[in-house]
VEXZA-576723 format. One line per field, with one value per atom (N, C-alpha, C, O): x, y, z. Coordinates in steps of 0.02 Angstrom, whole numbers, plus 50000, padded with zeros to 5 digits. Layout:
<atoms>
x <- (X_...) $
y <- (Y_...) $
z <- (Z_...) $
</atoms>
This chain:
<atoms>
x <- (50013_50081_50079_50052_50104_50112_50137_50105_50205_50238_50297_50321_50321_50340_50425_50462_50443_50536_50528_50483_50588_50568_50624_50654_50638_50667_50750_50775_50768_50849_50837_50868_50783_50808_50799_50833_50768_50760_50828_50848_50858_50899_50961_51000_50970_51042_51020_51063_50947_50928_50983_51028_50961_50978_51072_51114_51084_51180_51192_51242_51161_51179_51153_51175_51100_51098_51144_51173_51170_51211_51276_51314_51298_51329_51356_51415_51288_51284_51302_51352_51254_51258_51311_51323_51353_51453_51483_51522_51465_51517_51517_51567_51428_51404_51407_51420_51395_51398_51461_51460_51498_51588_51657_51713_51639_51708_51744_51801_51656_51684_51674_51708_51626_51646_51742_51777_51770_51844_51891_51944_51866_51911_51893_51935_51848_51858_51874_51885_51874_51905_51984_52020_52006_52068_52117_52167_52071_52099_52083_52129_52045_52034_52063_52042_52098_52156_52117_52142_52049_52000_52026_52049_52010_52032_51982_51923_52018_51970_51919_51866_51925_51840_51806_51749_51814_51761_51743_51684_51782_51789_51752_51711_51752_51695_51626_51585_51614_51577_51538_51489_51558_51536_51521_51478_51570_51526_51480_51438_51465_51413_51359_51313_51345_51291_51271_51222_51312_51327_51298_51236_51316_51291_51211_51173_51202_51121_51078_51019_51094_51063_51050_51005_51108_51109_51065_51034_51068_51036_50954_50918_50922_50866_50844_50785_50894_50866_50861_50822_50910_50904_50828_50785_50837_50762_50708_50656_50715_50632_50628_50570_50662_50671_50651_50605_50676_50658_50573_50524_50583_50502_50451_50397_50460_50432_50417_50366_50477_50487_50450_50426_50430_50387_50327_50298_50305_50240_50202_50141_50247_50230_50220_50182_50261_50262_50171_50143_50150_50084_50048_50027_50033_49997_49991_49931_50050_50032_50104_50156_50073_50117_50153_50121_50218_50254_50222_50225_50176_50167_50098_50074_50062_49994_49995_49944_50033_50015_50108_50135_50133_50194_50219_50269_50166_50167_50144_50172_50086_50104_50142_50132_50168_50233_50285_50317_50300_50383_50359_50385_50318_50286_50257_50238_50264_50249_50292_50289_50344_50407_50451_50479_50454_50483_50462_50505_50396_50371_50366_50362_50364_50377_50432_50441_50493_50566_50590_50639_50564_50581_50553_50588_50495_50467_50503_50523_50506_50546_50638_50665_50664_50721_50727_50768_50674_50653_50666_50707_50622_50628_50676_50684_50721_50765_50810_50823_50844_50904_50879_50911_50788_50776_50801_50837_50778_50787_50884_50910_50899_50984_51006_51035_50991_51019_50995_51034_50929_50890_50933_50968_50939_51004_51053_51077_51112_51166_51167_51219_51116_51109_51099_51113_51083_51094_51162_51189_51191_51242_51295_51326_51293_51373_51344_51285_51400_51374_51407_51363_51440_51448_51412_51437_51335_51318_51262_51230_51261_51199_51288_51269_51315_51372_51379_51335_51404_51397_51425_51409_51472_51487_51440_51442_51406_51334_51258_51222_51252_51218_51139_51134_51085_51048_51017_50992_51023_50983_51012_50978_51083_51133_51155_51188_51140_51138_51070_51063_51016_50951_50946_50911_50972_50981_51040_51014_51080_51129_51097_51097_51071_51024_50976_50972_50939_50875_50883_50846_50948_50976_51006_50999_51038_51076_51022_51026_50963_50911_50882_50865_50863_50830_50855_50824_50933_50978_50989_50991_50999_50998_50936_50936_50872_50803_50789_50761_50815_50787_50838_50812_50915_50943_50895_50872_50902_50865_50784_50774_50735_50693_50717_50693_50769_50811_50803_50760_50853_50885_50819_50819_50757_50700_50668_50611_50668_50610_50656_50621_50714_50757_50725_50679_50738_50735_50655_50652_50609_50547_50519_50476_50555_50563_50566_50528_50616_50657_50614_50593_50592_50549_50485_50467_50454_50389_50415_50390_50451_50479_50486_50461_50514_50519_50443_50410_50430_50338_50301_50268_50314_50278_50288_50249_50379_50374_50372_50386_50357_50333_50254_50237_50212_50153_50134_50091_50158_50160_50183_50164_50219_50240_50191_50188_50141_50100_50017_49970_50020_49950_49960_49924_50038_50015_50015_49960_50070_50062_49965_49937_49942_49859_49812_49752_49852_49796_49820_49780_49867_49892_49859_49837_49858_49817_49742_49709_49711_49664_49627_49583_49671_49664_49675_49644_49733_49746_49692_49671_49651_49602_49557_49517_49535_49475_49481_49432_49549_49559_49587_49616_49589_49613_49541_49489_49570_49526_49454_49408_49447_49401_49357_49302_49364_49332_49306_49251_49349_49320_49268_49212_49289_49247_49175_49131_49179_49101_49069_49013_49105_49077_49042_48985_49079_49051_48983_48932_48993_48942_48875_48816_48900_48840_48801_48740_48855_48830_48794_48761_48805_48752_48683_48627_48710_48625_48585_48524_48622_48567_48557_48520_48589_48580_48512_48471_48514_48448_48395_48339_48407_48354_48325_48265_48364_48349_48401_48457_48399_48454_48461_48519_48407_48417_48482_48519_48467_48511_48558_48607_48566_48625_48685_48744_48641_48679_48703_48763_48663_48692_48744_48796_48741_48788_48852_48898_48857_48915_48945_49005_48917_48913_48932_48966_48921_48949_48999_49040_49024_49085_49131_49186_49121_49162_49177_49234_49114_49128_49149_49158_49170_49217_49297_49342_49299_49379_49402_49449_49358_49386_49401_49444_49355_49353_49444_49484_49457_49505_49563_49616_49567_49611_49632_49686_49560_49587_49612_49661_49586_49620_49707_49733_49733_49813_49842_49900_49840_49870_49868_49899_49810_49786_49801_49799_49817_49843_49794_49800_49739_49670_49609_49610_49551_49478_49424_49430_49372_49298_49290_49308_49269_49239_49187_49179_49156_49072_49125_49120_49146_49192_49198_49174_49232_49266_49187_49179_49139_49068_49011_48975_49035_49005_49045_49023_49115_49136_49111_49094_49114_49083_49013_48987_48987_48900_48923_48896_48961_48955_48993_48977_49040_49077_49001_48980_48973_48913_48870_48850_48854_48803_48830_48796_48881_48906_48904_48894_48912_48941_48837_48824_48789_48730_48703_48649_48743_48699_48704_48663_48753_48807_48774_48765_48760_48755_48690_48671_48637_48564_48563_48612_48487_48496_48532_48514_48577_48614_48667_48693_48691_48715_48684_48641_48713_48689_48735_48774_48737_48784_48747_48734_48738_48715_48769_48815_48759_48767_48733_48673_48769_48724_48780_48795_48812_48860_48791_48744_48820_48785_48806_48863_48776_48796_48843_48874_48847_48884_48963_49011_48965_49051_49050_49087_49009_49037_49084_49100_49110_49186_49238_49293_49230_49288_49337_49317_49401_49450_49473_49483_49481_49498_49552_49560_49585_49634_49597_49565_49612_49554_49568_49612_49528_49516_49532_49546_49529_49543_49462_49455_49413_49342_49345_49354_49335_49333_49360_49332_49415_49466_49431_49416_49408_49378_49331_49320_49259_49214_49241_49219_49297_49311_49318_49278_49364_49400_49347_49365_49287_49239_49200_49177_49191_49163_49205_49188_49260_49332_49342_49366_49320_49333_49276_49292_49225_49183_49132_49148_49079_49042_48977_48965_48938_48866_48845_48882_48794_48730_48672_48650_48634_48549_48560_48576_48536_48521_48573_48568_48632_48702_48721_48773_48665_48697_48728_48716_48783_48841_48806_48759_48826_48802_48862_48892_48876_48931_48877_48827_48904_48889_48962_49021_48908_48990_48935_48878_48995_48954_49003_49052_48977_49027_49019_48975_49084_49081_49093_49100_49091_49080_49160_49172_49199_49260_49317_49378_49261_49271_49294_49329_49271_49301_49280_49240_49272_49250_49251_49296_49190_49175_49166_49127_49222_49162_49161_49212_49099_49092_49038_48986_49054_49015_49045_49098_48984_48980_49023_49040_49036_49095_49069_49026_49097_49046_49132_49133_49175_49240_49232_49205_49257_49260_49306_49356_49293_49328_49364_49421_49360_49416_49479_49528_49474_49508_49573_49587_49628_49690_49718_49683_49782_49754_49810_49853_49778_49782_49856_49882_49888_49950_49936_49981_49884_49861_49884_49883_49908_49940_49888_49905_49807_49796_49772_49763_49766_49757_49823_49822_49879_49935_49968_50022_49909_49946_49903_49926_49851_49807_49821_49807_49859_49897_49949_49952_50011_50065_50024_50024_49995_49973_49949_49999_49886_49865_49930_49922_49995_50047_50075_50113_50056_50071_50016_50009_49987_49886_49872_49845_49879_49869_49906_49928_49897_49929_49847_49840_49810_49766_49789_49810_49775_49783_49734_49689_49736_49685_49685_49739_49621_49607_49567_49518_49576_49552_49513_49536_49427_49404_49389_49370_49398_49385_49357_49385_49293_49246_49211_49199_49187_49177_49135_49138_49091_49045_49070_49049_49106_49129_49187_49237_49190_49265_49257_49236_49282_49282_49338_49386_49344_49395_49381_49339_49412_49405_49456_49506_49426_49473_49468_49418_49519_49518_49493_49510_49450_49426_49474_49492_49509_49572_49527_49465_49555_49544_49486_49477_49454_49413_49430_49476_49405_49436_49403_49343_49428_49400_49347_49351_49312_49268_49251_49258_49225_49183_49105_49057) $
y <- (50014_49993_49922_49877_49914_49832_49803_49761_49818_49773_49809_49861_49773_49815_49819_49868_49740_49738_49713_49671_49723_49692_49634_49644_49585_49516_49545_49530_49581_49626_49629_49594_49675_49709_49646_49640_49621_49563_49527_49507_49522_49458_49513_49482_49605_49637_49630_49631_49623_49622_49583_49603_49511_49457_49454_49437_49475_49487_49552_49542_49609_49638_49614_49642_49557_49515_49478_49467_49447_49396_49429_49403_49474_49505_49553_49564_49585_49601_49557_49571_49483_49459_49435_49400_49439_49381_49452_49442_49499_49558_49572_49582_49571_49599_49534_49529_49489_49421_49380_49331_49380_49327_49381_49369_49438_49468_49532_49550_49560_49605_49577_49602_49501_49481_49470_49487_49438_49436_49482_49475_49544_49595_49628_49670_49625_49633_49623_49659_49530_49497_49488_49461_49502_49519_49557_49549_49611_49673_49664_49698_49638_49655_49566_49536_49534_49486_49414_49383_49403_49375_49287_49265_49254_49187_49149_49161_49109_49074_49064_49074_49037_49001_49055_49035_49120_49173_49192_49194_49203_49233_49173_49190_49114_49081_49066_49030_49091_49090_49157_49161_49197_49268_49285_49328_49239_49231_49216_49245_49153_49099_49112_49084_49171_49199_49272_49300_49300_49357_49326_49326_49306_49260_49264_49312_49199_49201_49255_49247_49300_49363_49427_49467_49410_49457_49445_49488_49360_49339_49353_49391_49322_49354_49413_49429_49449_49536_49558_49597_49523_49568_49532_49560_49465_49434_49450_49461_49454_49479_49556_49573_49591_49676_49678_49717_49643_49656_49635_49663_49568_49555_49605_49608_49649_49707_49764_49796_49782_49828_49812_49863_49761_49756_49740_49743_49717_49705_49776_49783_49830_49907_49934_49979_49900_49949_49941_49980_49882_49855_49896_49947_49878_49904_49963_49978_50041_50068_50109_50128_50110_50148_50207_50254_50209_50288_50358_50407_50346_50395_50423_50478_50352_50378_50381_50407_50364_50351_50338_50291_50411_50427_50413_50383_50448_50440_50381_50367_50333_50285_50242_50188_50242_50202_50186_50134_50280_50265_50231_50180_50265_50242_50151_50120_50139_50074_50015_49962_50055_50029_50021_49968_50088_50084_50032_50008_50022_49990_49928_49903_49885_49818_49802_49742_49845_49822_49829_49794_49865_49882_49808_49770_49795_49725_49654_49608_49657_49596_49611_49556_49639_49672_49631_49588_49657_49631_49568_49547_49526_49453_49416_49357_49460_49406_49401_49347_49482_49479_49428_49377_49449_49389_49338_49321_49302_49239_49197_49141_49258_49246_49231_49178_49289_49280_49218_49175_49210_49125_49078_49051_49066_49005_49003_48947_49082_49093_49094_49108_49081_49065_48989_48960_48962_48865_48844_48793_48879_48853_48887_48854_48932_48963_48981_48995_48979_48998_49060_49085_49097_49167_49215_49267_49184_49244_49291_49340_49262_49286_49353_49412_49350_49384_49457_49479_49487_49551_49602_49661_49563_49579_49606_49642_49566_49556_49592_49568_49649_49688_49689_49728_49659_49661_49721_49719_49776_49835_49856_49881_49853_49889_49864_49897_49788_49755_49765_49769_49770_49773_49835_49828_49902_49960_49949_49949_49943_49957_49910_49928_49847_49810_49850_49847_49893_49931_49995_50020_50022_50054_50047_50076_50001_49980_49947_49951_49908_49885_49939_49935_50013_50067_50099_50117_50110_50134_50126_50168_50054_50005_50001_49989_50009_49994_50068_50062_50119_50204_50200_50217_50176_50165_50146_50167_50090_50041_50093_50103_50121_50134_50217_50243_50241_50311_50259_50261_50228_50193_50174_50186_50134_50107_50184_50170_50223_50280_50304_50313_50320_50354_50279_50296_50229_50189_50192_50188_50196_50201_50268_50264_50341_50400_50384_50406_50342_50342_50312_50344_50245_50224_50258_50256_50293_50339_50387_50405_50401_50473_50423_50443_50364_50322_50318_50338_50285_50271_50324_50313_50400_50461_50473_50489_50455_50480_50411_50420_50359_50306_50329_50332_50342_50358_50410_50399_50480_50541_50507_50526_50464_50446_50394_50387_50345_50305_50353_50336_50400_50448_50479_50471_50528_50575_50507_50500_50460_50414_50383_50353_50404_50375_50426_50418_50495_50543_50551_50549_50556_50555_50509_50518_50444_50397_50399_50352_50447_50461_50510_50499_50593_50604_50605_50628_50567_50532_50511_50526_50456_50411_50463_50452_50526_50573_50629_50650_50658_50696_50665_50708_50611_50567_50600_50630_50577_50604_50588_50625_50523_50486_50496_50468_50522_50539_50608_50630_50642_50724_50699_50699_50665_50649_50647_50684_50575_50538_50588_50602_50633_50679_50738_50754_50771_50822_50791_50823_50723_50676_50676_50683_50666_50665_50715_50714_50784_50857_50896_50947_50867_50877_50853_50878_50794_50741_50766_50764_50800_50831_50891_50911_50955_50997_51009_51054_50974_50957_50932_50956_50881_50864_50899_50913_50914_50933_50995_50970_51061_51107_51101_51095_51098_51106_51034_51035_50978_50924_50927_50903_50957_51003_51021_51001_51078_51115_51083_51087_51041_50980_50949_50953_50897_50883_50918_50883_50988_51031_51040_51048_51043_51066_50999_51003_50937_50885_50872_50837_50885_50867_50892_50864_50968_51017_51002_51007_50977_50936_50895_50867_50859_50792_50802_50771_50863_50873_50912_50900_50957_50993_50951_50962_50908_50855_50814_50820_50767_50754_50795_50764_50862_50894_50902_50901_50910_50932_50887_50896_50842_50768_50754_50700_50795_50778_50792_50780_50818_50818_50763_50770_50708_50679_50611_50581_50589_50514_50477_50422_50493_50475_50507_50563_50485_50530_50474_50419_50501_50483_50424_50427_50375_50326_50369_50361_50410_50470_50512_50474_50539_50570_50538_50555_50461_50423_50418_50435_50394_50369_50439_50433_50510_50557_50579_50613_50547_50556_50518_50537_50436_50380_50410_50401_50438_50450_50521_50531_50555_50616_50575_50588_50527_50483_50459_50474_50425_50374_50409_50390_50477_50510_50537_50531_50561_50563_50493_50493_50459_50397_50351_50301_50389_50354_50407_50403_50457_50503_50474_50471_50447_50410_50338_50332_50290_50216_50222_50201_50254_50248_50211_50195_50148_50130_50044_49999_50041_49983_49994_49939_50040_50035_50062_50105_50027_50008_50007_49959_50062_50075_50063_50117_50025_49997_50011_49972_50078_50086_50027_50016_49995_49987_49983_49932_50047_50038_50068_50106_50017_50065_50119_50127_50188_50225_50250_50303_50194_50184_50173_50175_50163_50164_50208_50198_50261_50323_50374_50421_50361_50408_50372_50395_50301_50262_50299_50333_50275_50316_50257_50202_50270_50240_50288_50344_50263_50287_50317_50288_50397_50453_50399_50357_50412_50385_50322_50311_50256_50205_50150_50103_50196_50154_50172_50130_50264_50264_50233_50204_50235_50194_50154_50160_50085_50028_50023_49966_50075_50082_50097_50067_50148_50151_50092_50072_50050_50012_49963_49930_49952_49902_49923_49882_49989_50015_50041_50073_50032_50041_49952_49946_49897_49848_49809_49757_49824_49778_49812_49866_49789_49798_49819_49792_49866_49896_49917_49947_49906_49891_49869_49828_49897_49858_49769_49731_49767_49684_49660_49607_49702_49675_49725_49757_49737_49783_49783_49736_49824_49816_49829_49868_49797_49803_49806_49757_49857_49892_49895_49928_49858_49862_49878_49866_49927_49920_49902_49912_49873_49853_49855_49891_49814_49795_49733_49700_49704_49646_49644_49691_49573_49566_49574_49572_49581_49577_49649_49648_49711_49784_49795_49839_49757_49775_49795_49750_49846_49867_49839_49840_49818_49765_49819_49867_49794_49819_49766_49732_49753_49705_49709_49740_49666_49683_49625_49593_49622_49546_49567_49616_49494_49509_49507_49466_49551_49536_49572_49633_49547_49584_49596_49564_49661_49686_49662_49634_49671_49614_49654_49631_49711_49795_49814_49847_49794_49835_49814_49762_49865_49836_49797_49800_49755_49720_49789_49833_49764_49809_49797_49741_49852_49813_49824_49814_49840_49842_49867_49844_49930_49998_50001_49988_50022_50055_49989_50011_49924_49869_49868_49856_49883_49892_49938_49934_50006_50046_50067_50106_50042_50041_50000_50007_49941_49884_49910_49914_49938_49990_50037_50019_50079_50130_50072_50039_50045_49985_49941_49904_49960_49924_49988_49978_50048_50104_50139_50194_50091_50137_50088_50106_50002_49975_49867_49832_49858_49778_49721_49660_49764_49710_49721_49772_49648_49691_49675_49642_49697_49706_49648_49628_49612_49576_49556_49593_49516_49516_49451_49401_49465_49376_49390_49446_49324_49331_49271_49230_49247_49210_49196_49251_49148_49147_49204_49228_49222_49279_49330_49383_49341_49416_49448_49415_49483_49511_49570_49626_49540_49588_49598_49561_49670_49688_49730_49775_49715_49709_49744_49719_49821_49869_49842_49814_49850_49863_49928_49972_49949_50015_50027_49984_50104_50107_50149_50150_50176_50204_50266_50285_50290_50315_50410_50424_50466_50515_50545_50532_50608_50635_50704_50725_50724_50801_50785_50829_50715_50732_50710_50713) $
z <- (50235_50221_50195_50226_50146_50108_50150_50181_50164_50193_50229_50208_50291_50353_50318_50319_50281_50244_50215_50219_50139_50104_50123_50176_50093_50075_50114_50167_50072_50082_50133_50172_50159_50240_50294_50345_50281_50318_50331_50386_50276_50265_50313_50350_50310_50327_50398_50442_50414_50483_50522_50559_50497_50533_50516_50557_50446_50476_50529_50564_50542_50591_50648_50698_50660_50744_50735_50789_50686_50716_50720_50761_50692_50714_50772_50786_50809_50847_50902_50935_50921_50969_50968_51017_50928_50909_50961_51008_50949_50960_51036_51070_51069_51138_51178_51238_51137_51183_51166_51203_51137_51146_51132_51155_51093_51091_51143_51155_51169_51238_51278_51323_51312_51372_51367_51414_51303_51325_51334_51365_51297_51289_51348_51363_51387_51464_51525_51574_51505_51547_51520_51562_51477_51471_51513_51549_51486_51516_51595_51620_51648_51717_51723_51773_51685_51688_51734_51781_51703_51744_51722_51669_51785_51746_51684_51673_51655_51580_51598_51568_51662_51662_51691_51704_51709_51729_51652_51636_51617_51532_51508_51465_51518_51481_51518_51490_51580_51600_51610_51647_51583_51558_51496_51484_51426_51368_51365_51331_51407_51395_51409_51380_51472_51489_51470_51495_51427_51392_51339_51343_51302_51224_51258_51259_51284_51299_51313_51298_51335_51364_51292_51278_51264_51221_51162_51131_51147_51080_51122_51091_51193_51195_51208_51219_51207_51210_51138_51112_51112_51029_50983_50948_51000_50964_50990_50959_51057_51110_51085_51070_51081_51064_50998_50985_50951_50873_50875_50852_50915_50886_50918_50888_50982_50985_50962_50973_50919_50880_50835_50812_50805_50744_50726_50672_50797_50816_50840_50833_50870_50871_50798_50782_50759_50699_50659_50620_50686_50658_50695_50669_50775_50809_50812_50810_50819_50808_50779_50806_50706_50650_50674_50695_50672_50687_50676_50713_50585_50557_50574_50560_50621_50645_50715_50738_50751_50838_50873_50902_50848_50872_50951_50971_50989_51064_51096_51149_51069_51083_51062_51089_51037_51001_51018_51018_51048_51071_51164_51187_51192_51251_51263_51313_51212_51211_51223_51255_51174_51164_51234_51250_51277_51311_51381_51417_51390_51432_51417_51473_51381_51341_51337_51345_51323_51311_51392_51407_51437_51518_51544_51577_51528_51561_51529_51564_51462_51445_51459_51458_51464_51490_51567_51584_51603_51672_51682_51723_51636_51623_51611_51626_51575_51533_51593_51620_51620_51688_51726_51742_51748_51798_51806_51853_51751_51735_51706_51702_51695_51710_51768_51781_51816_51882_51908_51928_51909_51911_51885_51928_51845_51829_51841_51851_51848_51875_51947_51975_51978_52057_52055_52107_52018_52017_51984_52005_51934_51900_51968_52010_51963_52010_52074_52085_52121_52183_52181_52146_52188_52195_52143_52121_52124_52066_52123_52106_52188_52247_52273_52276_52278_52302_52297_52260_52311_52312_52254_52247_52213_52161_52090_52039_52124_52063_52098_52142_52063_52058_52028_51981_52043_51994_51958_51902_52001_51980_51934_51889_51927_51897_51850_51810_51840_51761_51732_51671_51777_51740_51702_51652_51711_51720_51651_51595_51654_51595_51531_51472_51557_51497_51443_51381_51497_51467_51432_51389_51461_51427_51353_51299_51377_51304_51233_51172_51291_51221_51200_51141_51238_51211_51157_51107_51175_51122_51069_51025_51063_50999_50970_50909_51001_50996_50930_50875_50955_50954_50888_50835_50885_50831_50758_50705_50806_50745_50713_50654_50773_50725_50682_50632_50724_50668_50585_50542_50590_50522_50464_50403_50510_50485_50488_50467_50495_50479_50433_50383_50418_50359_50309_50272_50305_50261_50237_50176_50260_50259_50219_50175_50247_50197_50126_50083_50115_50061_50020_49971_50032_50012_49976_49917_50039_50006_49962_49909_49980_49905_49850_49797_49847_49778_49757_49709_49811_49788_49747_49696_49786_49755_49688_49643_49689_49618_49561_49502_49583_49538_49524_49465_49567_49567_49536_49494_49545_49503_49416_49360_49431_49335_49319_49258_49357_49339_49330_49294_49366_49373_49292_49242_49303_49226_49163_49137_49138_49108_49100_49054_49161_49138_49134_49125_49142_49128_49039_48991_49037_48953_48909_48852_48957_48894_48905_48883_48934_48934_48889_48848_48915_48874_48766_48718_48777_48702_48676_48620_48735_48677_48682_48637_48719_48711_48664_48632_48657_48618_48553_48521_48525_48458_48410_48422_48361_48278_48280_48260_48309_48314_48365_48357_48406_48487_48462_48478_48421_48402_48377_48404_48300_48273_48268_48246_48307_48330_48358_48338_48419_48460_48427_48442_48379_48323_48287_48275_48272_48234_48274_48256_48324_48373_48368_48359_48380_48418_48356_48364_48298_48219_48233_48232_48248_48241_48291_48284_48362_48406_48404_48448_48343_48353_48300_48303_48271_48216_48254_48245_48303_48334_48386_48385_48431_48488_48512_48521_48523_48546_48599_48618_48650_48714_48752_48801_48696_48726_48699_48727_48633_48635_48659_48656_48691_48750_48785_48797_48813_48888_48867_48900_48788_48783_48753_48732_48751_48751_48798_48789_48872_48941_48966_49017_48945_48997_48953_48984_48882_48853_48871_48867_48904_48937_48998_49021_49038_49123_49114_49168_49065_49077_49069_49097_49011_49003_49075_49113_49078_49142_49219_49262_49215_49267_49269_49315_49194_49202_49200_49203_49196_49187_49283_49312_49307_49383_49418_49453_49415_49433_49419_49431_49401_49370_49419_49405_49497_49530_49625_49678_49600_49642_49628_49574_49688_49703_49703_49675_49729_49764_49764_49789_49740_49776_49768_49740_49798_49814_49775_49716_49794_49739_49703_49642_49732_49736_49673_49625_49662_49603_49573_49519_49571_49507_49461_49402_49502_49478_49425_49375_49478_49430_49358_49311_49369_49301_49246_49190_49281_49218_49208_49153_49244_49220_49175_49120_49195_49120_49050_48992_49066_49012_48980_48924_49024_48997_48956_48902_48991_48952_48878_48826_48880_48811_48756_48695_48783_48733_48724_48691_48765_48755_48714_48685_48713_48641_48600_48553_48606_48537_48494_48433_48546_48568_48556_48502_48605_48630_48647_48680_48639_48679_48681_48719_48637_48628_48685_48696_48723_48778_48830_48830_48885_48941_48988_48992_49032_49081_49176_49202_49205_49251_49316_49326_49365_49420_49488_49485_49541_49596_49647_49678_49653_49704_49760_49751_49828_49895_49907_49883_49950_49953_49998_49994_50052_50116_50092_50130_50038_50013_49961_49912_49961_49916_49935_49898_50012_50033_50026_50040_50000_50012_49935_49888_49951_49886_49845_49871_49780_49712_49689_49714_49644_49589_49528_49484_49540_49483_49408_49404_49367_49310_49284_49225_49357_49332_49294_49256_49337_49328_49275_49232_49250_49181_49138_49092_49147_49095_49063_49003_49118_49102_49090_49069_49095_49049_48980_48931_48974_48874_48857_48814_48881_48860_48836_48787_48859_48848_48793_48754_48788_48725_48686_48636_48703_48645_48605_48549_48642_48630_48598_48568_48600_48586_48538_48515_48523_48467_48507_48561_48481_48500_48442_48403_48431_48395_48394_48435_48341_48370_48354_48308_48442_48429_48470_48501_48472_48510_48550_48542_48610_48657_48696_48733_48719_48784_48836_48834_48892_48955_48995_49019_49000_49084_49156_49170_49182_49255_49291_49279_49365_49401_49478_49499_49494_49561_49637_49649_49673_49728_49734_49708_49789_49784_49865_49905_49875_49966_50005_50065_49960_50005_49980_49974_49968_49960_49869_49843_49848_49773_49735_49720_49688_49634_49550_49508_49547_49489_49440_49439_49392_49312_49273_49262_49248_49206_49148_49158_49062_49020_48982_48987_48937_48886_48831_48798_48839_48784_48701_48684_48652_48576_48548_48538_48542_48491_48452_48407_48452_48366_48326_48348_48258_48210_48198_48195_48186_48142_48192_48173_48243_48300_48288_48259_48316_48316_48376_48427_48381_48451_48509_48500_48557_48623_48638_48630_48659_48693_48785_48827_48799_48855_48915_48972_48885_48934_48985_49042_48967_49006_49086_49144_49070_49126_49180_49240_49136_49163_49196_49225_49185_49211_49277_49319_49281_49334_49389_49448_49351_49417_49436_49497_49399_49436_49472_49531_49467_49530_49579_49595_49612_49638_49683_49731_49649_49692_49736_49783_49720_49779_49827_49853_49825_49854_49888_49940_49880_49908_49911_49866_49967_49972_49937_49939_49914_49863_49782_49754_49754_49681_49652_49677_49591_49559_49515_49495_49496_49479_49407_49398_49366_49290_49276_49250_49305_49275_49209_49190_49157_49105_49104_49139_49062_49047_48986_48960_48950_48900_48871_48814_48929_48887_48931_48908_48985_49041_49041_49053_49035_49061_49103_49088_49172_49227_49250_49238_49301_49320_49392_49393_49437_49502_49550_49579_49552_49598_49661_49684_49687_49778_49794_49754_49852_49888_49930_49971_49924_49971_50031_50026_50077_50130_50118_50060_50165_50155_50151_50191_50116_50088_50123_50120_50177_50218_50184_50126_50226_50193_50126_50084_50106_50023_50049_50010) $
</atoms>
């Protein structure tokens, strides 16, 4: 979860406490002492400790409520949650009456009297913060729904938007092209590599085609795609490119956004120049604080048209629904790297 509210909810938070505590703490202590015709100074001496009680039940209660929401998420640890809640808001509940009656036994002398009940204010207290408590997280789990359904379908329109420009730049004139160009020069040379490269041109379309319905998979997937990408484009290249794996293998379940590594291998051999004498070098690596490096020397091509740079952009919109890191762009006189976050780890691959 990015983030528990945004700015808004924060800000309606704090008009419904202060609202709240105006209403539970100064306008029904009077409209009660009205009505049971109590004198002024019981009515202000029932705001006054009404007000106090109320503003620390509603601030001690919220800041519980949201310190549960960290510790343990609704959507992962339901039972302890609500169980948590209730035993934390029962003990500070505890505290706060305590410590009322504690001062209302130094300020007034009839608050020890028989009128005054402690069980029976502690008891309607805990009640009333549970209520409001169970309110409040109804409203925040509807608001939280709502949210993820926006997210999904921002994400479903940022996924197909990057499988489209994927396949665009693979299926364009030029991608046939070269690829046909290639699949001449090796069918003269060699059939058997050929074949392979018919068979991995085919494992790569089919690959991104299955991917169109996934939010998420394997770093171990994103990586066997760039190696069938790579192997095509080194029929192509030889050996003026240079595609350099050294991820560990201990983060090959961790999950990435399907076809964002690739992306950024094209884009480097969409962008730059290879040739004898001027070879590209793609590395992808890791980095110490979970990130996925790609990086390669920079040599621009002079022919190219300039980028309007959909596909960097559209890898940082998904990246704002997968995860609270973003993604990152060093650029250097001779580097240009680009730096995924590793999201959570993808179960059964």
């Amino acid at each position: 979860m990015k983030e528990i509210k945004s700015k808004n909810e924060v800000f309606y938070d704090k008009v419904v406490m202060i609202g709240g505590i105006l209403i539970l703490g100064l306008v029904i202590p009077v409209i009660v002492g009205l009505i049971a015709n109590s004198p002024f100074v019981q009515i202000l001496t029932n705001m006054f400790f009404s007000t106090i009680s109320t503003a620390a039940l509603w601030l001690g209660c919220s800041y519980i409520i949201f310190k549960l929401w960290k510790i343990f998420p609704w959507e992962k640890h339901p039972l302890k949650h609500i169980v948590s809640e209730i035993i934390f808001i029962a003990l500070y509940n505890l505290l706060i009456v305590g410590m009322i009656f504690m001062i209302g036994a130094i300020v007034l002398t009839d608050v020890a009297s028989e009128k005054y009940f402690f069980f029976d204010i502690y008891t309607s207290c805990v009640i009333l913060s549970l209520v409001i408590s169970f309110i409040h997280e109804g409203v925040f789990l509807y608001i939280m729904w709502m949210k993820s359904e926006k997210r999904s379908q921002e994400l479903m329109k940022e996924s197909l938007l990057s499988q489209f420009e994927t396949l665009k730049n693979q299926v364009n004139p030029h991608f046939l092209f070269n690829s046909f160009n290639t699949l001449i020069t090796l069918i003269e040379e060699d059939k058997d590599t050929a074949v392979e490269y018919v068979q991995k041109l085919s494992d790569f379309f089919r690959t991104i085609l299955q991917l169109r319905d996934k939010s998420m998979i394997s770093l171990q997937e994103e990586l066997e795609l760039i190696k069938t990408y790579g192997f095509l484009q080194m029929k192509r290249y030889g050996d003026n490119l240079v595609l350099k794996n050294s991820i560990p293998s201990n983060v090959l379940s961790k999950g990435v956004a399907p076809l964002t590594l690739q992306m950024l291998v094209e884009n480097a051999i969409k962008h730059n120049v290879i040739a004898t004498g001027r070879p590209l070098n793609i590395e992808v690596s890791l980095t110490g604080n979970n990130y996925i490096l790609v990086k390669n020397n920079i040599q621009k091509r002079t022919d190219e048209e300039p980028s309007a740079g959909l596909g960097l952009q559209n890898i940082r919109n998904r990246y704002k629904f997968l995860s609270d890191k973003e993604v990152e762009i060093i650029i250097s006189s001779q580097y240009f790297s680009v730096a995924i976050p590793l999201l959570e780890e993808i179960e059964n691959k």
